[in-house]
Structure formats: structure tokens, C-alpha cells
ZAMARGU-4260 file (C-alpha; in steps of 0.2 Angstrom, whole numbers, plus 5000, padded with zeros to 4 digits):
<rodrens>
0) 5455/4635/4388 | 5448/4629/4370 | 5434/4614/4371 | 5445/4604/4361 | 5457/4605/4376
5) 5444/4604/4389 | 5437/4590/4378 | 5455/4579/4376 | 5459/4582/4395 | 5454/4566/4408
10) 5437/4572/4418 | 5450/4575/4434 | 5460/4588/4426 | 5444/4596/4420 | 5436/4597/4437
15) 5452/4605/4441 | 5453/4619/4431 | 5435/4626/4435 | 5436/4622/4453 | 5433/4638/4463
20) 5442/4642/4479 | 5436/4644/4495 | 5436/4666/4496 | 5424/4664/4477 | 5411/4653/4482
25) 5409/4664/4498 | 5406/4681/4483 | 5396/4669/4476 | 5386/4663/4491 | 5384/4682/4497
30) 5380/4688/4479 | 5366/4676/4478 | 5358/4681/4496 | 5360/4698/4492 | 5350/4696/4476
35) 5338/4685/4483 | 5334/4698/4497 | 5332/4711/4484 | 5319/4701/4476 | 5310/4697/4492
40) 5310/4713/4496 | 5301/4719/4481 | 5288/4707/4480 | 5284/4710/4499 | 5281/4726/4495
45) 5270/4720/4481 | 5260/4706/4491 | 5256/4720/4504 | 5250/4732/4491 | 5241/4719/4481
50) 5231/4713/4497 | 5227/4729/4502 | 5218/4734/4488 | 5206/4717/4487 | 5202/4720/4502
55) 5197/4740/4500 | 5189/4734/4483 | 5179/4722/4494 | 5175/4734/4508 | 5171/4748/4495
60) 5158/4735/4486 | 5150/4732/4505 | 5151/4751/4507 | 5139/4752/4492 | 5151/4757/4479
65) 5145/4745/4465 | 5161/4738/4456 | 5159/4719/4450 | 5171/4708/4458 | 5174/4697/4444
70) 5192/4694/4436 | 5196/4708/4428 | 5193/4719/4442 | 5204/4707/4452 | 5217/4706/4441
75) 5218/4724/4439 | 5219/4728/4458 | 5232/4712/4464 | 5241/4720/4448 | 5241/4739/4453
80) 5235/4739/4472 | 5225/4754/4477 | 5231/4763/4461 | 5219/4751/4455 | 5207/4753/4465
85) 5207/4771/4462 | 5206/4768/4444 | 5190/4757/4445 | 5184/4770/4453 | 5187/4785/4441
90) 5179/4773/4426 | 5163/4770/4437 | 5161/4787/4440 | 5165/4793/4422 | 5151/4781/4414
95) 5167/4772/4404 | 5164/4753/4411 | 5152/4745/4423
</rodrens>
């Protein structure tokens, strides 16, 4: 349907032709959960991850490994988690920061 028709129509009659039936708002409805358990899912995963490497940053630093905890050392384990961690690591020992 043309906006001009849409646009010449009454607001009834519009309602009316993109009104969905009952069987597409349920596709809708379960396309929607699905998607947002999908996105959950991943940033569970991500939270976990995220919060498992401040706290071996922070319990490495107490173990005597001296990495600042300032924020880009923060930033750069909530972003990559122990891979992070590990990678603070290798640039204290290499010499290339802190």
C-alpha cells in the first residue's frame, strides 16, 4: 500500500491493514525472547569472565606481582578477562610497561 493511500485512508482503515493476527504476534513475541536470551547469554558469559579477572588481578597484586591497579589495567582485564590478565603479565615481565 502507497503512502498516499495510507495517507487518504480514515485512521480506522489504517489500523486495519497493519493489524497483526494473533499466530504473528506469538513469532513475534517468541522471536524477541529468543533473541533476548541469546544476548543474556552472552553477556553472562562476559560478566563472569570480566569478574574473574579483577579479582585474579587483585589477588596477583596481593601475591606480590606488581601491576598498577589504575584504569587502564581495569579496562583491559573487565574488557578481556584472564586473557588480560595474562597479558599484563607478559608486558611486566617483558620490560614493555609498568
Amino acid at each position: 500500500m502507497a503512502i498516499n493511500e495510507i495517507a487518504s485512508k480514515p485512521a480506522i482503515d489504517v489500523a486495519e491493514s497493519v493489524a497483526f493476527s494473533g499466530a504473528d504476534l506469538i513469532i513475534i513475541a517468541g522471536v524477541v525472547i529468543i533473541l533476548a536470551l541469546i544476548v543474556l547469554f552472552i553477556f553472562r558469559r562476559f560478566l563472569i569472565n570480566s569478574v574473574i579477572g579483577i579479582i585474579a588481578l587483585i589477588v596477583l597484586n596481593y601475591a606480590g606481582v606488581e601491576i598498577p591497579l589504575n584504569v587502564a589495567t581495569i579496562v583491559v582485564t573487565a574488557i578481556l578477562g584472564l586473557v588480560g590478565v595474562a597479558l599484563l603479565i607478559i608486558l611486566k615481565l617483558s620490560g614493555i610497561a609498568f
